[in-house]
PDB file with SEQRES, HELIX, SHEET and CRYST1 records, atoms N, CA, C and O in Angstrom:
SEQRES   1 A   72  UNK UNK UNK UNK UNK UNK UNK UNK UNK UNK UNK UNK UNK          
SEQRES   2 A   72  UNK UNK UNK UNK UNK UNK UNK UNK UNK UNK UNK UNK UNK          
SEQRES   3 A   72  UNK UNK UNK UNK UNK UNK UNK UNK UNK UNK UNK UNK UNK          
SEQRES   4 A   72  UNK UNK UNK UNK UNK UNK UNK UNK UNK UNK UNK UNK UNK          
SEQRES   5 A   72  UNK UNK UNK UNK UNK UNK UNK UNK UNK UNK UNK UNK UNK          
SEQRES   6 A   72  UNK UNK UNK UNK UNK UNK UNK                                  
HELIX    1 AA1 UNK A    6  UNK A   22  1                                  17    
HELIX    2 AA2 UNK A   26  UNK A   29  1                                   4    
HELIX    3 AA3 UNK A   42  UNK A   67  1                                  26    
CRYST1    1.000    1.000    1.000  90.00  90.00  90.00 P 1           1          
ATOM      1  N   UNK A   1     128.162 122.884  73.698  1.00  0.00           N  
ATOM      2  CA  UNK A   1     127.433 122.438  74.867  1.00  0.00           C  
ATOM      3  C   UNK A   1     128.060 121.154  75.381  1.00  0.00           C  
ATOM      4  O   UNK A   1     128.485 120.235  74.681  1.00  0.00           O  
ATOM      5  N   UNK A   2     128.057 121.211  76.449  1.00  0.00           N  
ATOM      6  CA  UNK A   2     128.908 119.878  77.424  1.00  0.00           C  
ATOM      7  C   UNK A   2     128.259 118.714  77.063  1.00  0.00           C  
ATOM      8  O   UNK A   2     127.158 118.812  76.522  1.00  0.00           O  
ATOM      9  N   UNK A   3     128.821 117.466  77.297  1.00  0.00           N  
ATOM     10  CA  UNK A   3     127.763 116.106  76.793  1.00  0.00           C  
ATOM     11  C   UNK A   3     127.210 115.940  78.378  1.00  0.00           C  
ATOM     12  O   UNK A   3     127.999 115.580  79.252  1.00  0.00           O  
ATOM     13  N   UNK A   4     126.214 116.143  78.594  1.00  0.00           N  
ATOM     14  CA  UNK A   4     125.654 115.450  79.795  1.00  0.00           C  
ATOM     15  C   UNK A   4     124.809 114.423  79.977  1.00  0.00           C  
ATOM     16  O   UNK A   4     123.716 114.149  79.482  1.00  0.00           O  
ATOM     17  N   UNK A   5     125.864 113.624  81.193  1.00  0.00           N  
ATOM     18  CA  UNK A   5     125.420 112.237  81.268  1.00  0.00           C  
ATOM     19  C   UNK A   5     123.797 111.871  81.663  1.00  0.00           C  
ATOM     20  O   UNK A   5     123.172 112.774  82.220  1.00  0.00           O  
ATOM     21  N   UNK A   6     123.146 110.681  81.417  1.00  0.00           N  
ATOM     22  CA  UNK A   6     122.145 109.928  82.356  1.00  0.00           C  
ATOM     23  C   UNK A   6     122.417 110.131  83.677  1.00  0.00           C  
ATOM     24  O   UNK A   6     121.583 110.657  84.414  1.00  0.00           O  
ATOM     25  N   UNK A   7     123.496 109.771  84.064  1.00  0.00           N  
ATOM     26  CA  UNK A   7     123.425 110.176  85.789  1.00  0.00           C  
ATOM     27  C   UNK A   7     123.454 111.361  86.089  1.00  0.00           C  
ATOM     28  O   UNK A   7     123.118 111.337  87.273  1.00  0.00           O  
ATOM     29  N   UNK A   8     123.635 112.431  85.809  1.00  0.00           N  
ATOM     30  CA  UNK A   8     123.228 113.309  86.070  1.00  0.00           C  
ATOM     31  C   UNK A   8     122.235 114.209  85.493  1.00  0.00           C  
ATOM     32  O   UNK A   8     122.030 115.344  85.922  1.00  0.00           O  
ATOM     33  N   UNK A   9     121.648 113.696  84.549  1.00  0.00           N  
ATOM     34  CA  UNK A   9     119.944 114.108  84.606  1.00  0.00           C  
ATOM     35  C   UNK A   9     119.095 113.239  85.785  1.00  0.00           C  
ATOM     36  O   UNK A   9     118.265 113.659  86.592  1.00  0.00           O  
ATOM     37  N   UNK A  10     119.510 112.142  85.622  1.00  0.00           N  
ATOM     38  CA  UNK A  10     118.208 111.207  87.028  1.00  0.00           C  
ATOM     39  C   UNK A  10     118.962 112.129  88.181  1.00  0.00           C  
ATOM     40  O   UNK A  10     118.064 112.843  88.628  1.00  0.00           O  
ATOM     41  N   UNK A  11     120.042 112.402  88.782  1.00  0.00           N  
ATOM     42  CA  UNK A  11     120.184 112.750  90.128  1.00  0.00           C  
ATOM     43  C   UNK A  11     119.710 114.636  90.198  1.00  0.00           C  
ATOM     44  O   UNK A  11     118.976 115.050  91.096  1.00  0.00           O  
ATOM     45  N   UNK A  12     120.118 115.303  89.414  1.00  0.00           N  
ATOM     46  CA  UNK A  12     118.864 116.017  89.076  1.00  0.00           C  
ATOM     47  C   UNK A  12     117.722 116.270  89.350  1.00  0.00           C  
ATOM     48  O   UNK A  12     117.269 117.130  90.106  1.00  0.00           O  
ATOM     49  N   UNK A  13     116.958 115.115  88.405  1.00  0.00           N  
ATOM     50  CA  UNK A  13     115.931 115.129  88.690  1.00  0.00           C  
ATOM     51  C   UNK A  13     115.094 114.522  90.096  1.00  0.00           C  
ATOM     52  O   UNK A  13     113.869 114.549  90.213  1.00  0.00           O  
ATOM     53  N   UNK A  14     116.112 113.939  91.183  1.00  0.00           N  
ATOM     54  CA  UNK A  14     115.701 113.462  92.038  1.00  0.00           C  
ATOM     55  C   UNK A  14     115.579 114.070  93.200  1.00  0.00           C  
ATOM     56  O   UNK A  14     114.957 113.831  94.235  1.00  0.00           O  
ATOM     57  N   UNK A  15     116.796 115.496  92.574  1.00  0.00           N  
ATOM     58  CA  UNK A  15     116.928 116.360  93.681  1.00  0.00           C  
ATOM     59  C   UNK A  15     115.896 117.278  93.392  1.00  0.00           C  
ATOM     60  O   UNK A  15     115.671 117.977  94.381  1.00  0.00           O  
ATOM     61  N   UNK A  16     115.164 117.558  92.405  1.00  0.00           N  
ATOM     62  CA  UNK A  16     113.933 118.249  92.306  1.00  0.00           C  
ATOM     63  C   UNK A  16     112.796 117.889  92.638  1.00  0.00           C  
ATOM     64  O   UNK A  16     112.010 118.710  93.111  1.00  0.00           O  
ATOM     65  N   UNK A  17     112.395 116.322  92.427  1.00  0.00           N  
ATOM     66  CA  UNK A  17     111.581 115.705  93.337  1.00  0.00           C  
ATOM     67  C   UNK A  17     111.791 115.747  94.593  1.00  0.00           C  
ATOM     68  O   UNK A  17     110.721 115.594  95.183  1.00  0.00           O  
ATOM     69  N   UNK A  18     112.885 115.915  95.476  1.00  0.00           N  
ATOM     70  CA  UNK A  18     113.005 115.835  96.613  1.00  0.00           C  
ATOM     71  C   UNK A  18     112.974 117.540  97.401  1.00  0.00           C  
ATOM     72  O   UNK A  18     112.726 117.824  98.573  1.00  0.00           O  
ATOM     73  N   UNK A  19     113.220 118.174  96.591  1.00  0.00           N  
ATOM     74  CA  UNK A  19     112.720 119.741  97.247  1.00  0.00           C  
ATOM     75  C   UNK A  19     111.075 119.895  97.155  1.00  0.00           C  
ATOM     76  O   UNK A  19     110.389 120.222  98.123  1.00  0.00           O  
ATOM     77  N   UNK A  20     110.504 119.583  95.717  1.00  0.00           N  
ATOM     78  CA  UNK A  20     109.371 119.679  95.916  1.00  0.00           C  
ATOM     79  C   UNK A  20     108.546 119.050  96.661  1.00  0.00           C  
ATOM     80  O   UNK A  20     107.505 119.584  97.046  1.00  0.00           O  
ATOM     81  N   UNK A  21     109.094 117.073  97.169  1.00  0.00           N  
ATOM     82  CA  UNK A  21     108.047 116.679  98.044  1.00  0.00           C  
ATOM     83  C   UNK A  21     108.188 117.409  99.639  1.00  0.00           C  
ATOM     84  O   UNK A  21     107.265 117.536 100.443  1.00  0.00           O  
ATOM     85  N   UNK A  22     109.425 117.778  99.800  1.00  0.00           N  
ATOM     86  CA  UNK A  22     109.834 118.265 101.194  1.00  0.00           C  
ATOM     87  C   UNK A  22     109.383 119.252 101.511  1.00  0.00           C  
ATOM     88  O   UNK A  22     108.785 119.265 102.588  1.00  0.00           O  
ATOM     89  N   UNK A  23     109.493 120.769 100.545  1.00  0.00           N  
ATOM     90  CA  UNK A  23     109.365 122.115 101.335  1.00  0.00           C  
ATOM     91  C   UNK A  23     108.005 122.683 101.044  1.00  0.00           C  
ATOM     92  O   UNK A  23     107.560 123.248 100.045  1.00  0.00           O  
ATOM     93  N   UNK A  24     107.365 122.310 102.434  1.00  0.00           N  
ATOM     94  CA  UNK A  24     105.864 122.564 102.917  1.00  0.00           C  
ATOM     95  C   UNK A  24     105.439 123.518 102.441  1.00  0.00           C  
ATOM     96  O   UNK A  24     104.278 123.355 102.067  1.00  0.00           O  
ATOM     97  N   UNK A  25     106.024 124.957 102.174  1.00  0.00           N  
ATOM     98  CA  UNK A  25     105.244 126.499 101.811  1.00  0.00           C  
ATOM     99  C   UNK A  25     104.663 126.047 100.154  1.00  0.00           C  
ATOM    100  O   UNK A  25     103.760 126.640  99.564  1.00  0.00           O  
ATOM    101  N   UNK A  26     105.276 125.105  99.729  1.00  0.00           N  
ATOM    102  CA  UNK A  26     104.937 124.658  98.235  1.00  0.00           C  
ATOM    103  C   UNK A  26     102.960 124.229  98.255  1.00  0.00           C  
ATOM    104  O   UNK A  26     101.981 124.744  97.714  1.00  0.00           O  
ATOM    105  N   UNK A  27     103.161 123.079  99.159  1.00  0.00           N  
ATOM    106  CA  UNK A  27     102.159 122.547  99.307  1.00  0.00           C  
ATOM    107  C   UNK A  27     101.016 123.282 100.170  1.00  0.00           C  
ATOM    108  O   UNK A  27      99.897 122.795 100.329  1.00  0.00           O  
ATOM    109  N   UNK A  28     101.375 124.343 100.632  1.00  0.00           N  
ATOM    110  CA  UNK A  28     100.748 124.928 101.981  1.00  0.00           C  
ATOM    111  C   UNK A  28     100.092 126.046 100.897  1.00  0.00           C  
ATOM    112  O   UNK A  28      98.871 126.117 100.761  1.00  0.00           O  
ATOM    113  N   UNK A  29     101.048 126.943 100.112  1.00  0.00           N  
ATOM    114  CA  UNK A  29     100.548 127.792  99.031  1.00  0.00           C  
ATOM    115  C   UNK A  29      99.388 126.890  97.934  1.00  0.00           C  
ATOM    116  O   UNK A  29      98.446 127.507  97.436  1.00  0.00           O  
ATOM    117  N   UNK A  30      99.537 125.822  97.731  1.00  0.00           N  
ATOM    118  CA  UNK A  30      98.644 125.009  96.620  1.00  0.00           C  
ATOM    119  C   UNK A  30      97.173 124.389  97.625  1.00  0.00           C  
ATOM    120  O   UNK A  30      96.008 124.114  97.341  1.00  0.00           O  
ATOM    121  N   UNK A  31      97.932 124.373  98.789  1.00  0.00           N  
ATOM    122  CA  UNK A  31      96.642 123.765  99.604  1.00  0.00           C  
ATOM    123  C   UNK A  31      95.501 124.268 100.177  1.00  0.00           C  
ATOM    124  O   UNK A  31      94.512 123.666 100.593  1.00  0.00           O  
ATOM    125  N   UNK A  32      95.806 125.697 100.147  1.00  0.00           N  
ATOM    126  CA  UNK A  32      95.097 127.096 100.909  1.00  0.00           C  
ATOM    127  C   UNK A  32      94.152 127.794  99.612  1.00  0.00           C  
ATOM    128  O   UNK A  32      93.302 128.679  99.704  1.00  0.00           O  
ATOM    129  N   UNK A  33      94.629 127.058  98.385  1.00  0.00           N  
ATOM    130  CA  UNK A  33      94.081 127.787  96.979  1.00  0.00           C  
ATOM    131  C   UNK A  33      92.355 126.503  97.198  1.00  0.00           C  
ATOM    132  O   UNK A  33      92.209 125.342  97.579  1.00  0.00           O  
ATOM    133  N   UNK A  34      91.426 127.589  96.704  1.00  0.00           N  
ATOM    134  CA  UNK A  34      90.197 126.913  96.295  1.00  0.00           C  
ATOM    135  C   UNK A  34      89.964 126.820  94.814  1.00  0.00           C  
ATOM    136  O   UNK A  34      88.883 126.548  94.292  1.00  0.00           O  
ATOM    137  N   UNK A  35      91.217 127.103  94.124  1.00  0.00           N  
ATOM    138  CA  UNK A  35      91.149 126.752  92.815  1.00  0.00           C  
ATOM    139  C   UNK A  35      90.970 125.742  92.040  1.00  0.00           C  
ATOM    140  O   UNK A  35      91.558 124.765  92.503  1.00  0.00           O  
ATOM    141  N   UNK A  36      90.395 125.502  91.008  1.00  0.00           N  
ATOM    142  CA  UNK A  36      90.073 124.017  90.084  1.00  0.00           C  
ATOM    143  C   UNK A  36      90.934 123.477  88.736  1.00  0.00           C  
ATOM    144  O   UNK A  36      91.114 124.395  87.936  1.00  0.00           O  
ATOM    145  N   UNK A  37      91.279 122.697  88.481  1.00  0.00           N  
ATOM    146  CA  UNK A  37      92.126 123.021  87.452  1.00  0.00           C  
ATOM    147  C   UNK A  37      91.681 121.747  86.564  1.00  0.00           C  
ATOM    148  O   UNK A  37      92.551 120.886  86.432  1.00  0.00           O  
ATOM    149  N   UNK A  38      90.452 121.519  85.945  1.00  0.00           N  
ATOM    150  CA  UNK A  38      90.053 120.527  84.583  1.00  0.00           C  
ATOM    151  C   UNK A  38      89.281 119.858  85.676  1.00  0.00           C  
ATOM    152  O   UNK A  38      89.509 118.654  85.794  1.00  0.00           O  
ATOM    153  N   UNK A  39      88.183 120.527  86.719  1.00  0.00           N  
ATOM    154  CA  UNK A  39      86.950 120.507  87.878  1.00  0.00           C  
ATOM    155  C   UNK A  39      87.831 119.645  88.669  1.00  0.00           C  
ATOM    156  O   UNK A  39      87.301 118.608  89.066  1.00  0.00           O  
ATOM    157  N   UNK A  40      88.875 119.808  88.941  1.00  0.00           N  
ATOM    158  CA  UNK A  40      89.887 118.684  90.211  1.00  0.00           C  
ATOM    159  C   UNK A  40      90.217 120.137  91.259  1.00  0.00           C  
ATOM    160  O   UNK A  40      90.296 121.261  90.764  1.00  0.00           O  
ATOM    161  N   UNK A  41      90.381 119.882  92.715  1.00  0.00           N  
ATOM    162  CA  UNK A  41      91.237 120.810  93.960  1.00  0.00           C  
ATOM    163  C   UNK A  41      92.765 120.858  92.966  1.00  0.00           C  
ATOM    164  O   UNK A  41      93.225 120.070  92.140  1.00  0.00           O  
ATOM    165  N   UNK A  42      93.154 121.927  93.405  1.00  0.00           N  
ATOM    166  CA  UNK A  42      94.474 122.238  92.708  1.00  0.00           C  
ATOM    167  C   UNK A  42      95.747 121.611  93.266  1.00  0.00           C  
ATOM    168  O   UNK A  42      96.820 121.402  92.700  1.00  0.00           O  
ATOM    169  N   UNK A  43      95.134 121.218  95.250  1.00  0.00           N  
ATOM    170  CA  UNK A  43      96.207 120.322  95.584  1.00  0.00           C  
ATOM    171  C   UNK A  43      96.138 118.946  94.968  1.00  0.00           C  
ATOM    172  O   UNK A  43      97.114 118.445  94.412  1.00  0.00           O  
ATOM    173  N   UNK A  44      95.201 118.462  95.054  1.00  0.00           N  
ATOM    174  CA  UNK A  44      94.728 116.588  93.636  1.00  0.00           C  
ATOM    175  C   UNK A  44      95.909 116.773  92.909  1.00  0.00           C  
ATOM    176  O   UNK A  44      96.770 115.899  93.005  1.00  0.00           O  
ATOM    177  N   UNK A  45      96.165 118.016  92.007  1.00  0.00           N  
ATOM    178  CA  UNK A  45      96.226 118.144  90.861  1.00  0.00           C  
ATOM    179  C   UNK A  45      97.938 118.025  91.259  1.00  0.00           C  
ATOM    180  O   UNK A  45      98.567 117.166  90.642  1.00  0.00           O  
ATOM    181  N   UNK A  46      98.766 118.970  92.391  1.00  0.00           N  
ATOM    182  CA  UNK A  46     100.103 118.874  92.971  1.00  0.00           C  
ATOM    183  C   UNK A  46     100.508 117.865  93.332  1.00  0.00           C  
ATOM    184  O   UNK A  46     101.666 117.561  93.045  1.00  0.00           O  
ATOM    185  N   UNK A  47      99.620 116.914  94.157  1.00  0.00           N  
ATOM    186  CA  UNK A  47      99.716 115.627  94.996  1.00  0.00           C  
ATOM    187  C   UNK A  47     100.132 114.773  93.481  1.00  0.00           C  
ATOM    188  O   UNK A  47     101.342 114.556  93.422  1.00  0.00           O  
ATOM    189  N   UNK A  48      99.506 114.370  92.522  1.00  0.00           N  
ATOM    190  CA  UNK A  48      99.238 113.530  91.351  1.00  0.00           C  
ATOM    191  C   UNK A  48     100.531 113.743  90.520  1.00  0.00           C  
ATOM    192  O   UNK A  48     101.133 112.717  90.203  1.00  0.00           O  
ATOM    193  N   UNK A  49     101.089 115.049  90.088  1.00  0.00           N  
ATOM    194  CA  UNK A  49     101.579 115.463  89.699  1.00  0.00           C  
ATOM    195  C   UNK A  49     102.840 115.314  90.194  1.00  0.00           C  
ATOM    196  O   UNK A  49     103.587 115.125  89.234  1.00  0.00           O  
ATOM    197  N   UNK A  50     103.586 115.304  91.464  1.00  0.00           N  
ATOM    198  CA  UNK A  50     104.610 114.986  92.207  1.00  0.00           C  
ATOM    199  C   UNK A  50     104.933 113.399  92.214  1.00  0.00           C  
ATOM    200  O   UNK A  50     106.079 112.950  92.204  1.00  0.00           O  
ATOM    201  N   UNK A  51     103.613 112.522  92.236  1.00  0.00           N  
ATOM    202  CA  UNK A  51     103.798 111.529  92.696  1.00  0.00           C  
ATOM    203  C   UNK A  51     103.977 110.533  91.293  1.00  0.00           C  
ATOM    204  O   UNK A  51     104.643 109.499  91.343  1.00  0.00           O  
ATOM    205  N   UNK A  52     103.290 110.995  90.048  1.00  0.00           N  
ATOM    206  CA  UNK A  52     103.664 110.656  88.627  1.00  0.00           C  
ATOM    207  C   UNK A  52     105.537 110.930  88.385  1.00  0.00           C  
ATOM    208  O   UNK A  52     106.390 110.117  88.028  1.00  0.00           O  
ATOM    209  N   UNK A  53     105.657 112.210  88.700  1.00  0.00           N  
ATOM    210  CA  UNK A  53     107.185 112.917  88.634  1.00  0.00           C  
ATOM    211  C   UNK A  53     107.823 112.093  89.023  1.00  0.00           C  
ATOM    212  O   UNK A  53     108.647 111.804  88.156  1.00  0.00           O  
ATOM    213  N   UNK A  54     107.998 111.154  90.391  1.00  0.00           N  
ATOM    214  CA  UNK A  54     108.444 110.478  91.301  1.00  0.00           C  
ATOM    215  C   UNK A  54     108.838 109.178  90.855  1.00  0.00           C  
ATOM    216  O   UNK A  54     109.910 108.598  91.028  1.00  0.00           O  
ATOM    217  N   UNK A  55     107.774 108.798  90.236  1.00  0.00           N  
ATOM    218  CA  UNK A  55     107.882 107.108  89.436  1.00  0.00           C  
ATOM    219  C   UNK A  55     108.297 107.146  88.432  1.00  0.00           C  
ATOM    220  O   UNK A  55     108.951 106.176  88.050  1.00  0.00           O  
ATOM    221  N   UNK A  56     108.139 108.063  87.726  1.00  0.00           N  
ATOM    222  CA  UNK A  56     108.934 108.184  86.225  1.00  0.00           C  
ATOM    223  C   UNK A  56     110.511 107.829  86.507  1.00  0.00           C  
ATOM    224  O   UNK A  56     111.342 107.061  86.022  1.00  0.00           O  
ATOM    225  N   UNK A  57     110.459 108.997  87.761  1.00  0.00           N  
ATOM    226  CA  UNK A  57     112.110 109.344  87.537  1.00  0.00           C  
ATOM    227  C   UNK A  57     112.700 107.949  88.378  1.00  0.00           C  
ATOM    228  O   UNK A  57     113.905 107.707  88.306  1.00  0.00           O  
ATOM    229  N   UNK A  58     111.936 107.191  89.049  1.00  0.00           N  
ATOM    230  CA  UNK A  58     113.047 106.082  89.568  1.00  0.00           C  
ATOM    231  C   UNK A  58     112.673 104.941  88.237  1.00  0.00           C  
ATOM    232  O   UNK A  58     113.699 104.353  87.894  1.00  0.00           O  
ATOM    233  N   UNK A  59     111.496 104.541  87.477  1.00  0.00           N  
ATOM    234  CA  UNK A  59     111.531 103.840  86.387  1.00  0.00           C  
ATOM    235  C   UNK A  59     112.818 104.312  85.487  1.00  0.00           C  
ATOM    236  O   UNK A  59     113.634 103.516  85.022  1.00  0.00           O  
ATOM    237  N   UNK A  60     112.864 105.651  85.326  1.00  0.00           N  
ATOM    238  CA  UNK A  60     114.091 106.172  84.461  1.00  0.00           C  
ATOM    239  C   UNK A  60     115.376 105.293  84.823  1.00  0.00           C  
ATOM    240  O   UNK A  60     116.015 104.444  84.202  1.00  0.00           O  
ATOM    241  N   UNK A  61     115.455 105.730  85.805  1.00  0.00           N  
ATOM    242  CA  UNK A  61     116.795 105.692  87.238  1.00  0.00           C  
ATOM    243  C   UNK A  61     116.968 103.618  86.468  1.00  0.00           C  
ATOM    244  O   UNK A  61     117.988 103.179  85.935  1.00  0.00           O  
ATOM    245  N   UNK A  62     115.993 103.023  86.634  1.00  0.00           N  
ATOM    246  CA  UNK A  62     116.056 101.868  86.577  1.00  0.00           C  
ATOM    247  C   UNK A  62     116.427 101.318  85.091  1.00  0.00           C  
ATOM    248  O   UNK A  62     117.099 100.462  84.515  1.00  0.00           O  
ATOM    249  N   UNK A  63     115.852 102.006  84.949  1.00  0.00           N  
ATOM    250  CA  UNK A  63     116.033 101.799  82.418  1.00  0.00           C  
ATOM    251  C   UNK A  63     117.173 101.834  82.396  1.00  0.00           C  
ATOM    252  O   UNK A  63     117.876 100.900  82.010  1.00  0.00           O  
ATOM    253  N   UNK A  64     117.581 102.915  82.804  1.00  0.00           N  
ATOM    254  CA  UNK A  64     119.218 103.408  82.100  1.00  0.00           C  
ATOM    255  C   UNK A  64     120.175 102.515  83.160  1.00  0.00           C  
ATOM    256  O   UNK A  64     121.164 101.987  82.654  1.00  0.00           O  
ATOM    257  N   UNK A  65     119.952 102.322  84.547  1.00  0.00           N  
ATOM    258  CA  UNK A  65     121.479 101.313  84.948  1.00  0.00           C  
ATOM    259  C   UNK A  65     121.162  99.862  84.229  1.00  0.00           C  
ATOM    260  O   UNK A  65     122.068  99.127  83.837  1.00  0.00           O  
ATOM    261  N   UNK A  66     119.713  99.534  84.103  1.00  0.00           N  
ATOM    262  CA  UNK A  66     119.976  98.153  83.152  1.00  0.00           C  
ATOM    263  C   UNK A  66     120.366  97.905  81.683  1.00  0.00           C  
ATOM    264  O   UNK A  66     120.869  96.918  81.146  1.00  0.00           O  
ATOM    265  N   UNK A  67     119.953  99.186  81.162  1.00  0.00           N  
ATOM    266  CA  UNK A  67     120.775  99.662  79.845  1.00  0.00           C  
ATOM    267  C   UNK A  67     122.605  99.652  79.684  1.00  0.00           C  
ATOM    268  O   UNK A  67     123.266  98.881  78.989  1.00  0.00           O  
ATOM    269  N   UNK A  68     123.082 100.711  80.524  1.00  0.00           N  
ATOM    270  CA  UNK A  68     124.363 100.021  81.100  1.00  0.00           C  
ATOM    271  C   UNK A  68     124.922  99.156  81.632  1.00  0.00           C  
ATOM    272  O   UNK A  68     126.090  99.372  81.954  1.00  0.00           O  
ATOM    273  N   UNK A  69     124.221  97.628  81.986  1.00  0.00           N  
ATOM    274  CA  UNK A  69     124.583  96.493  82.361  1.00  0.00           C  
ATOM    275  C   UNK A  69     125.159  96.776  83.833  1.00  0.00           C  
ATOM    276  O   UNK A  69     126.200  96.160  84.060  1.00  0.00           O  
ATOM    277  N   UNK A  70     124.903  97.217  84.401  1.00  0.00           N  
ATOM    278  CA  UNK A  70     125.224  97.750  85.950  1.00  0.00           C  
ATOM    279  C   UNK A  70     124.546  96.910  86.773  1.00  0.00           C  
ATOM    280  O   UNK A  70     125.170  96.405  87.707  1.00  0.00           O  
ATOM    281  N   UNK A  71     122.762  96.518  86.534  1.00  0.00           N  
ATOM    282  CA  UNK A  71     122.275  95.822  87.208  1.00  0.00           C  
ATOM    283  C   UNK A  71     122.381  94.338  87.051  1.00  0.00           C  
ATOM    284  O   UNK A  71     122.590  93.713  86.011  1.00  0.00           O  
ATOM    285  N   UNK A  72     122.198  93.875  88.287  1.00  0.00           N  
ATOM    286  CA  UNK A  72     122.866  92.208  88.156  1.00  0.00           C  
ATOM    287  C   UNK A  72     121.723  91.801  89.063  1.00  0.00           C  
ATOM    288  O   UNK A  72     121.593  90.625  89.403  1.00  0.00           O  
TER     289      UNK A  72                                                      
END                                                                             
C-alpha cells in the first residue's frame, strides 16, 4: 500500500466537504424527509453533521502544518 501523505488526506477531505456542502439534491433529498433520527428533523441532524465535518477538517488542516513547522 502507497504511504499517503497528511496533505492529501486534509485536501480530500475538503473536497468531500465541499461536494457535500454544495450539491443541493443532497440537502433537498434530507430536507423533504419527515424523518427523526434520536427525536431531531433529519435535516438538524445533516446541517450538524456537515458543519462538525467542516471544523474538524480545517482544525486538522491546522495541527498538521504546525506540526510540520510550516506555520510562522
Amino acid at each position: 500500500m502507497p504511504n499517503i501523505s497528511h496533505y492529501h488526506i486534509v485536501r480530500a477531505w475538503f473536497l468531500i466537504n465541499l461536494f457535500v456542502c454544495l450539491y443541493p439534491p443532497l440537502y433537498w433529498a434530507v430536507g423533504k424527509s419527515q424523518d427523526f433520527v434520536l427525536g431531531l428533523p433529519a435535516s438538524f441532524i445533516y446541517f450538524m453533521s456537515i458543519s462538525i465535518s467542516v471544523t474538524l477538517s480545517i482544525l486538522y488542516a491546522y495541527w498538521e502544518e504546525s506540526n510540520s513547522e510550516e506555520l510562522q
